[in-house]
C-alpha positions in Angstrom: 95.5 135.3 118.8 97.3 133.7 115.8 95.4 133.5 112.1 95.2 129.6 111.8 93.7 128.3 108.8 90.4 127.0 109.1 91.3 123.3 108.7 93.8 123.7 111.6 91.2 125.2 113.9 88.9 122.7 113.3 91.7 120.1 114.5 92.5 121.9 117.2 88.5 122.2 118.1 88.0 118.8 117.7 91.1 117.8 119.9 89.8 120.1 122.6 85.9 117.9 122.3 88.3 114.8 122.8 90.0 115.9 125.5 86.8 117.4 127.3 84.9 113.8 126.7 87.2 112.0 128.7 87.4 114.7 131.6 83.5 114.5 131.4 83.8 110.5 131.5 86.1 110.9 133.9 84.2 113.0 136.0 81.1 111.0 135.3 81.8 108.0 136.5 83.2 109.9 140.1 79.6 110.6 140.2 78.7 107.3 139.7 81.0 105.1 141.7 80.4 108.1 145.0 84.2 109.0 144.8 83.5 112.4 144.1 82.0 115.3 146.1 78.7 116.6 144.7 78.3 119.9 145.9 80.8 122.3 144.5 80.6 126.6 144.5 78.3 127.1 141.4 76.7 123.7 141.0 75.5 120.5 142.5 75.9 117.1 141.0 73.0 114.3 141.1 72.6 110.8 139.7 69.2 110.2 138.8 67.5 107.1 136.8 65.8 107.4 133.4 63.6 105.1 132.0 63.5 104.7 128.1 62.0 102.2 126.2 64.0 100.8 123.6 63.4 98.9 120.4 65.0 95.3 120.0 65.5 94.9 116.5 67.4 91.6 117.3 63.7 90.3 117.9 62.4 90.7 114.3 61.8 88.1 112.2 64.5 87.6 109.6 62.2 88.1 106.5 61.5 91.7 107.4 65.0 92.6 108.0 65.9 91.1 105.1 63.2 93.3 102.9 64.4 96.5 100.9 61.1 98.2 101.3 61.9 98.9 105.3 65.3 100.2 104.8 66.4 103.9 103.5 69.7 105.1 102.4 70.6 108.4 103.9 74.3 109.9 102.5 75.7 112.4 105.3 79.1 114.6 104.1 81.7 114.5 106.8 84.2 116.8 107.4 87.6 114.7 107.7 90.5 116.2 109.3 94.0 114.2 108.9 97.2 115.2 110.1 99.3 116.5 107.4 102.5 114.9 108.4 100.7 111.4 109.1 99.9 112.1 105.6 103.3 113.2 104.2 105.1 109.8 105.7 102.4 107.7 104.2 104.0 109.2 100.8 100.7 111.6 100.2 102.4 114.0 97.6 99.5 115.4 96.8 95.3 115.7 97.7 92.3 115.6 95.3 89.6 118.1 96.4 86.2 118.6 94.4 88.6 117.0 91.4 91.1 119.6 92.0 94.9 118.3 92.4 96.4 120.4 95.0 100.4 119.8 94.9 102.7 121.3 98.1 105.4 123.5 97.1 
């Protein structure tokens, strides 16, 4: 196996994630819709119904959505990953990380 640089592998990774979703969409709805077989050599596929209850906040008054004191601000850091030449076309000469400038060469 090729060293990759860790930004490329987690590309790569998150490509493969894509790719498996739709196969498991795929797949599911086979399930689903009875146009698949079930029973395979290691496993067995089954459709059962949940139940869940679910809160209809569509419902609430509009005085208590509108009130600050029941909302929260949560910050999350996410990981970007952007193609490099996507980047390069759009005239990206260079990328600020941290407040570092980064030039290619």
């Amino acid at each position: 196996m090729r060293n990759i640089h860790p930004a490329d592998e987690l590309a790569m990774i998150r490509a493969d994630l894509r790719r498996l979703k739709e196969r498991e969409a795929f797949l599911r709805k086979g399930f689903l819709t009875k146009r698949l077989p079930t029973r395979g050599a290691d496993a067995i596929a089954s459709v059962k119904i949940l139940k869940q209850r679910r809160f209809r906040r569509d419902l609430l008054p509009q005085h208590v959505l509108d009130n600050a004191d029941y909302w929260e601000t949560e910050v999350v850091r996410h990981v970007c990953i952007d193609d490099i030449g996507a980047a390069m076309r759009q005239g990206a000469l260079f990328a600020i990380d941290d407040g570092e400038v980064i030039e290619p060469f």
